[in-house]
C-alpha positions in Angstrom: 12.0 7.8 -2.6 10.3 6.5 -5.4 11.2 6.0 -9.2 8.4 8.5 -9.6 9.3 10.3 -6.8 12.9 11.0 -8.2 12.0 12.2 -11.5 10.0 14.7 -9.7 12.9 16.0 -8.0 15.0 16.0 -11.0 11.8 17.8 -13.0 12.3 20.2 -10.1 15.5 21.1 -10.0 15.9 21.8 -14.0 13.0 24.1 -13.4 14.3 25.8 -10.5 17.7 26.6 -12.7 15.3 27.7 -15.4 13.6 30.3 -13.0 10.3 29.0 -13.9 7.1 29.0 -12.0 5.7 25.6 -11.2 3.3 24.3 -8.9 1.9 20.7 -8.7 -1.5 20.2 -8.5 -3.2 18.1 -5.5 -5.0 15.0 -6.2 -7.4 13.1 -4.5 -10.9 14.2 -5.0 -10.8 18.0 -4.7 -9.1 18.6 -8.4 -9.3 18.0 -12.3 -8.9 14.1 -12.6 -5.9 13.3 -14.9 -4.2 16.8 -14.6 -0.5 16.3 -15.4 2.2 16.7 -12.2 3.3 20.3 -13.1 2.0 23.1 -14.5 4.6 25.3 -15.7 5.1 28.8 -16.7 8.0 30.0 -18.0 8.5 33.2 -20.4 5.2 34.0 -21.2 4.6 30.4 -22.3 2.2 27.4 -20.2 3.8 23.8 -20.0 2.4 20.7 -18.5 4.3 18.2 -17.3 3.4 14.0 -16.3 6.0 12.3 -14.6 6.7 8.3 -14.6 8.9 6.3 -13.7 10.3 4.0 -16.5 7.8 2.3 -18.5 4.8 3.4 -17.3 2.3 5.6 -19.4 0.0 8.0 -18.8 -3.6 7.0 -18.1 -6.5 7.3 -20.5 -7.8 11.0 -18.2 -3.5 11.6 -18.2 -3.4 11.7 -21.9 -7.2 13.6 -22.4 -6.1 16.7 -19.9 -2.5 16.7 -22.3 -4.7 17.0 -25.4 -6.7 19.6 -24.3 -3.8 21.5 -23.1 -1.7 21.8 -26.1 -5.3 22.5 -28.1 -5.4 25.4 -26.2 -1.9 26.5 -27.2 0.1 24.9 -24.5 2.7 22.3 -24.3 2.6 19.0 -22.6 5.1 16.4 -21.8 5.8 13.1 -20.1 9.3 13.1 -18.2 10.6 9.5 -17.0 14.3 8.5 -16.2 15.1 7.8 -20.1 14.0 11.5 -21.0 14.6 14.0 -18.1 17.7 15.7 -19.9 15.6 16.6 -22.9 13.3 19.0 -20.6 16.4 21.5 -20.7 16.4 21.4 -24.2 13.1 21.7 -24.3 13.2 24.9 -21.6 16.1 26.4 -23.8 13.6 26.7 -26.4 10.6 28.2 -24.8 
């Protein structure tokens, strides 16, 4: 598995426990360019969450689709191996 691929999993499972909905967007031509690797619902409230794995930032069309989300009232976020604990935090408080 990836480093990428095992923050995913992590992201994931914290949502499961959370009872959250979640579904990951597929890429490759047929959606929104830059949309972030989960798009959550939990309580009434809309989160997006990027993923990386360690040191890597979002893209340019990453970072526009996170700005537009959290003008519209949502949240977004960008999860990598240093930060993956803080999403429950960040869960408990939605």
């Amino acid at each position: 598995m990836t480093p990428e691929g095992k923050v995913k999993a992590k992201v994931k499972k914290i949502l499961t426990e959370f009872g959250a909905y979640y579904a990951m967007p597929v890429s490759g031509g047929f959606g929104n360019a830059g949309t972030p690797d989960f798009l959550v619902c939990i309580r009434g409230k809309f989160l997006a969450i990027e993923t990386k794995a360690k040191g890597n930032k979002p893209t340019a069309l990453q970072e526009a689709a996170m700005q537009k989300i959290r003008e519209a009232g949502g949240r977004a976020l960008v999860i990598d191996e240093t930060n993956v604990e803080t999403l429950r935090k960040e869960l408990d408080n939605e």
